[in-house]
C-alpha positions in Angstrom: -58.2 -38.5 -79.6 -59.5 -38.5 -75.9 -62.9 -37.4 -75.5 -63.0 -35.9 -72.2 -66.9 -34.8 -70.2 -66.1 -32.4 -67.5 -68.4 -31.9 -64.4 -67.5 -29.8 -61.6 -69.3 -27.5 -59.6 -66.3 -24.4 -60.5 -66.8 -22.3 -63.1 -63.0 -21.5 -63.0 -61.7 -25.1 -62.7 -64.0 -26.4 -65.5 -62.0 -23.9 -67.8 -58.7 -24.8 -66.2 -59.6 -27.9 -67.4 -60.7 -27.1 -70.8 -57.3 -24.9 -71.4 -54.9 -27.9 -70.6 -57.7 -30.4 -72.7 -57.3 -28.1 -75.5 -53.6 -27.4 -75.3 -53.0 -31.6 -75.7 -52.8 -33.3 -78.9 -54.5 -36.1 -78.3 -57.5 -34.7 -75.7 -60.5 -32.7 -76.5 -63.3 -31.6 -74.2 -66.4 -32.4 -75.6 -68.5 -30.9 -73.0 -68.4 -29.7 -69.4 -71.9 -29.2 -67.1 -71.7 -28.2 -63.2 -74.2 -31.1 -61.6 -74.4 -34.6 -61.7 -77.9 -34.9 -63.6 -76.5 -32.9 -66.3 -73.2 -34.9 -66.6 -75.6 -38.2 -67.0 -77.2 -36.6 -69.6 -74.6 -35.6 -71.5 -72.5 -38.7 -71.0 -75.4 -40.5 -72.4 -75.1 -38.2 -75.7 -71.8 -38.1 -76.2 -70.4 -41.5 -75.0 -67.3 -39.5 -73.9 -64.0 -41.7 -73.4 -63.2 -40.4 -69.6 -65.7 -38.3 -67.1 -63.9 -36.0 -65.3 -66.3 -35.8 -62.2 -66.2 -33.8 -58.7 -68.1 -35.2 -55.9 -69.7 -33.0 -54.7 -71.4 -31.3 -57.5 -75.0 -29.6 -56.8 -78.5 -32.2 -57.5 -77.3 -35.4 -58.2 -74.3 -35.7 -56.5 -71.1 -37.3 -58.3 -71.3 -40.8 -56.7 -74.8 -41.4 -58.0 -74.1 -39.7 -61.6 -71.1 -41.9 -61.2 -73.1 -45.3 -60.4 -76.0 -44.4 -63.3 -73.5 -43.5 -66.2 -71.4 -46.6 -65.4 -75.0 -49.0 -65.1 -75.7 -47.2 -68.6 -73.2 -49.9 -69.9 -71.8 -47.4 -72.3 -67.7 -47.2 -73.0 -67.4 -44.0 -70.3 -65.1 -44.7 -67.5 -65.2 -42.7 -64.3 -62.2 -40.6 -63.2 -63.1 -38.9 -59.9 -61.5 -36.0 -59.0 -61.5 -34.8 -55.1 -59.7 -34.0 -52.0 -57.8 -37.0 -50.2 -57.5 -36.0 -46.7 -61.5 -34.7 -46.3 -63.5 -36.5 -49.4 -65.5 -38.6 -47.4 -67.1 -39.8 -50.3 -64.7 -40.9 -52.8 -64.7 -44.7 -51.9 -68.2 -44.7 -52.4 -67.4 -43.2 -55.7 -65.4 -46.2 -56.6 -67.7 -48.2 -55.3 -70.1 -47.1 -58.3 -68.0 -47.7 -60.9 -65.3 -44.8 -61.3 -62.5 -46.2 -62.9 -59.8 -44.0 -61.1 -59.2 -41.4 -58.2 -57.1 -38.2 -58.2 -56.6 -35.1 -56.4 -58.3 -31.8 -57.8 -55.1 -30.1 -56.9 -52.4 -32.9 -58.9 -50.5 -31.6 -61.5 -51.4 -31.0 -65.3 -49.1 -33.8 -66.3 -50.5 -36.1 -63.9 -54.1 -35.4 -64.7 -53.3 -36.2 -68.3 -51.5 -39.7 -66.9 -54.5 -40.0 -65.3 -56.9 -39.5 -68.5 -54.7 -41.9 -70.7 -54.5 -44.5 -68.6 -58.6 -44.5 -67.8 -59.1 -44.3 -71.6 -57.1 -47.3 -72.3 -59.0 -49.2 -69.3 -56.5 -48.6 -66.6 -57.0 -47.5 -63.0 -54.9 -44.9 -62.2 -54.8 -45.0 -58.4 -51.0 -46.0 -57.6 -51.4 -49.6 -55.3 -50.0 -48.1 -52.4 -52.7 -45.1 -52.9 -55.0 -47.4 -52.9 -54.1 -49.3 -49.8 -53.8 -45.7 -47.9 -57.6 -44.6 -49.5 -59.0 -48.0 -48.4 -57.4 -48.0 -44.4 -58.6 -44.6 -44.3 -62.1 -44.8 -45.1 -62.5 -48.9 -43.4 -64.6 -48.0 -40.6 -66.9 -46.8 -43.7 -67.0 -49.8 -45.5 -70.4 -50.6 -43.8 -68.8 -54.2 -43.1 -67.1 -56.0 -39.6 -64.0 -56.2 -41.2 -62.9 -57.9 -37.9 -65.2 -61.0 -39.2 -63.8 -64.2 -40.7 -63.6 -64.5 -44.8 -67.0 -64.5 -46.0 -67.9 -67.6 -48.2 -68.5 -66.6 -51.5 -69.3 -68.0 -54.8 -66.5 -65.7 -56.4 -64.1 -67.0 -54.5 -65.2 -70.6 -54.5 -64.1 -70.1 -58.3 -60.4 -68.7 -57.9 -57.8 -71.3 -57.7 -55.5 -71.3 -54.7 -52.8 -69.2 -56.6 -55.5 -66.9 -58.2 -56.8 -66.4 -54.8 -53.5 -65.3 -53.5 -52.7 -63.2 -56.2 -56.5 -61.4 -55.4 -55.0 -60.9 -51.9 -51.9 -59.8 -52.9 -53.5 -57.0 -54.8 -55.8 -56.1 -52.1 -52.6 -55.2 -49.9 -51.4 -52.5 -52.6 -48.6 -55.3 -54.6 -47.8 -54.0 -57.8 -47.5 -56.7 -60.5 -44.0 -56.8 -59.9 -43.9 -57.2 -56.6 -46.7 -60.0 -56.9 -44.1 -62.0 -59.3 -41.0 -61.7 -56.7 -43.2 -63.1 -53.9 -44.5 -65.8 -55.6 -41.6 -66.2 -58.0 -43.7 -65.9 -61.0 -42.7 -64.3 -64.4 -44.7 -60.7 -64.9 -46.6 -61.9 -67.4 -47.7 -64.8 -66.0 -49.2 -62.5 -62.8 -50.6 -60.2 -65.6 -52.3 -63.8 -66.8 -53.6 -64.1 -63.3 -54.8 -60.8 -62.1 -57.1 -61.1 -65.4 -58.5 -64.2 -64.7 -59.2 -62.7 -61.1 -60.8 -59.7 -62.3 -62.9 -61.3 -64.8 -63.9 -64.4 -61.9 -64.6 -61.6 -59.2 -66.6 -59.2 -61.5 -64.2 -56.5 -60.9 -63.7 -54.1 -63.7 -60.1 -53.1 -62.3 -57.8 -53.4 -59.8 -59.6 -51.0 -57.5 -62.7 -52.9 -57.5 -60.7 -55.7 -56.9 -59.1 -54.4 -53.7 -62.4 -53.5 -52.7 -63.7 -56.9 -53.3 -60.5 -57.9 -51.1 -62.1 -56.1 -48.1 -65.4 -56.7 -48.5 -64.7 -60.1 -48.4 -62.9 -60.0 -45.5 -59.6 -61.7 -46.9 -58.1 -58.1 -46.0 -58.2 -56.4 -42.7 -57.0 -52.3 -42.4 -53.9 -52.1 -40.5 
């Protein structure tokens, strides 16, 4: 079973939630709360598999409940739930840690995708999602992404392929799409991307597109 933490501000889409949690086999909801400082709390008693939390949630808002649950060290992964087109602050979001980003009004299937694959230490942000989030919010990256590569220790680590591969995830490839370009069996780029993620610090492959940008090998189109 999937232990699921709920924290949105909605009194009505917290029990959506719980109805479709309850109705799945293998979900439960173990709790839901309606602010950030509550959600830390709770996450830090029930060590729940996947956090379902809103951004913009009253007191502490999601990105910082976000960043202390995930700095907590504890099994918990992040799955932020929001509104593309005017959430301002979901980047940030997976800045702190959150190990995924959906839309509060995706579909009931999807949602659940999006649960399973966080539980089993997936990100669940499609890469060409990903590429769209990231162009969208660059000018709030708080970096001249206009700047040359920034030297690194990180990168001074990757090889050359493993610092191609890194680029090639920070335009939005898919692992398949990585081994046709560099003609490269899939799981020998699955090989790769891990030794990427694991040399860069990056939990996922969202963190490491952000790490892409921030280090300037990427540049918004």
């Amino acid at each position: 079973m999937i232990s699921v933490l709920v924290a949105d501000a909605q009194p009505l889409r917290r029990f959506g939630f719980r109805m479709l949690l309850e109705r799945t086999s293998d979900t439960e909801i173990v709790g839901e709360v309606e602010d950030g400082a509550e959600a830390v709390r709770r996450a830090t008693e029930l060590h729940p598999d996947v956090v379902l939390m809103g951004t913009r949630i009253p007191g502490v808002d999601g990105i910082e409940a976000t960043r202390r649950i995930v700095a907590a060290g504890g099994r918990s992964r992040i799955l932020v739930l929001t509104k593309f087109d005017v959430d301002r602050y979901a980047l940030a979001a997976l800045r702190a840690g959150a190990s995924g980003f959906l839309l509060k009004d995706t579909r009931p299937e999807e949602l659940l995708a999006g649960i399973r694959a966080v539980a089993a230490g997936d990100a669940v942000i499609a890469p060409a999602l990903t590429r769209r989030l990231l162009d969208a919010f660059a000018d709030r990256l708080g970096d001249d992404l206009c700047g040359p590569a920034r030297e690194d220790p990180r990168l001074g680590s990757l090889t050359g392929r493993e610092r191609e591969v890194l680029v090639a995830i920070g335009r939005g490839l898919t692992n398949g799409e990585i081994a046709q370009r560099f003609t490269l069996s899939e799981s020998t780029v699955k090989t790769h991307v891990g030794r990427v993620l694991a040399k860069i610090g990056a939990r996922d492959r969202i963190q490491a597109v952000i790490r892409a940008y921030d280090l300037r090998l990427i540049r918004p189109i």
